[in-house]
C-alpha positions as CSV (number, residue, x, y, z in Angstrom):
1,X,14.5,12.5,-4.0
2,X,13.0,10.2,-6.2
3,X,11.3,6.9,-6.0
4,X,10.7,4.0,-7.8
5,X,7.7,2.2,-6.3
6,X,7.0,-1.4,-7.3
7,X,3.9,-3.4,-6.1
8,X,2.7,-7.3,-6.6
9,X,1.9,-10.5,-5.8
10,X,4.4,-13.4,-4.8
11,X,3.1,-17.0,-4.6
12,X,6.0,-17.7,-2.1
13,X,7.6,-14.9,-0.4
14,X,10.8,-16.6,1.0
15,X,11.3,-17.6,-3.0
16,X,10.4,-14.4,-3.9
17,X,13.1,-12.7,-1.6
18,X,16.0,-14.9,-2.1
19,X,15.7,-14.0,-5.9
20,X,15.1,-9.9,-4.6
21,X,18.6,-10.4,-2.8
22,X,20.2,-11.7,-5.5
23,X,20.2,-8.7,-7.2
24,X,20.0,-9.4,-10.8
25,X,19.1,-5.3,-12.1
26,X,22.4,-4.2,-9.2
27,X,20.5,-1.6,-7.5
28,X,24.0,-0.2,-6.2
29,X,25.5,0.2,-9.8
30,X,21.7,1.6,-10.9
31,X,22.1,4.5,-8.5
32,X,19.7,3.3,-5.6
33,X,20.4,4.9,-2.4
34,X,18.3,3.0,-0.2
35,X,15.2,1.0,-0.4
36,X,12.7,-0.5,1.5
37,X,9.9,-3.5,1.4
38,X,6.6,-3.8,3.0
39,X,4.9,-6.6,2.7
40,X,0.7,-6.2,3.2
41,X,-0.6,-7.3,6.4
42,X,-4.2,-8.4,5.5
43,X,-1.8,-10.7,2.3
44,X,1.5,-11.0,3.0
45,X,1.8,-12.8,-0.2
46,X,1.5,-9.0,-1.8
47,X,5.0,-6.7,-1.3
48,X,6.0,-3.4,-2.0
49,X,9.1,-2.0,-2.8
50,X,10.1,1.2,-2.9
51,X,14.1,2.6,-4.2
52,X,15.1,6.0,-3.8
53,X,17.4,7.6,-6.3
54,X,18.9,11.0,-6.5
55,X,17.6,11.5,-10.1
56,X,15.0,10.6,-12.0
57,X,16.7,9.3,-14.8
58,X,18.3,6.5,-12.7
59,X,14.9,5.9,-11.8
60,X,13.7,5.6,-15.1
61,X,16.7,3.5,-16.4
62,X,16.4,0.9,-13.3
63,X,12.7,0.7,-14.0
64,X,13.3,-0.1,-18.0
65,X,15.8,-3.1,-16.4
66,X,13.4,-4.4,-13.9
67,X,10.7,-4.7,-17.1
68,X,13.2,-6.8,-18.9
69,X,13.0,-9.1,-15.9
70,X,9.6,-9.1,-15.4
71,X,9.0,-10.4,-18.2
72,X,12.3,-13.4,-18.5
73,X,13.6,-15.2,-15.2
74,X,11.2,-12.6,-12.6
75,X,7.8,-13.9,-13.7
76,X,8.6,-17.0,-11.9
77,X,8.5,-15.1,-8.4
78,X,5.8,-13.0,-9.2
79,X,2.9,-11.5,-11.1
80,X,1.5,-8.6,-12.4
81,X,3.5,-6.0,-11.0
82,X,3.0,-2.1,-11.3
83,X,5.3,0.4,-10.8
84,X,5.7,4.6,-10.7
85,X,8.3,7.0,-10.2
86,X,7.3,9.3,-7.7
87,X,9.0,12.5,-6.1
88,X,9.1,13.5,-2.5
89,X,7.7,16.7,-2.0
90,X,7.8,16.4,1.7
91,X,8.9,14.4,4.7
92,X,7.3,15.0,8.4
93,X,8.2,12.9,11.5
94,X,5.3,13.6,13.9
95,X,6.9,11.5,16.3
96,X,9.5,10.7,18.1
97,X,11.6,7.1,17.7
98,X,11.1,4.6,20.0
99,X,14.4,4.7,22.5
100,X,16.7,1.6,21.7
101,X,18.1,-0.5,24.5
């Protein structure tokens, strides 16, 4: 499994989010299988984001897309971003899930 991790600032996270949902890179048609965003608890005004692929190379095509929006329409939701592809290596649930009711 691979990842694409993305960090950095939003002035206004709603904004920021609505434009995330929009979808402009199409994360389904780029080969992401799932993602997920965490948003920094000491500055919720700072998210990450991380997409998992099956390959690298969708990784690394999706990332090339995302820079052509950082740098047109995205800059106007946020700043500075950084990004890596990573690779799990390993995955270990130490607990339990809550039970649902």
């Amino acid at each position: 499994m691979f990842i694409l991790r993305i960090q950095h600032p939003v002035p206004d996270f709603a904004r920021w989010k609505r434009a995330f949902d929009a979808d402009p890179a199409d994360r389904r048609k780029s080969g992401v299988i799932r993602y997920s965003i965490q948003r920094s608890v000491a500055n919720p005004k700072f998210v990450m984001i991380d997409l998992e692929f099956d390959t690298v190379r969708e990784a690394e095509v999706l990332l090339t897309k995302m820079r052509r929006l950082w740098e047109g329409s995205g800059s106007s939701v946020m700043s500075s971003p950084e990004a890596w592809i990573v690779e799990t290596v390993e995955t270990v649930e130490l607990a339990e899930p809550a039970p649902t009711a």
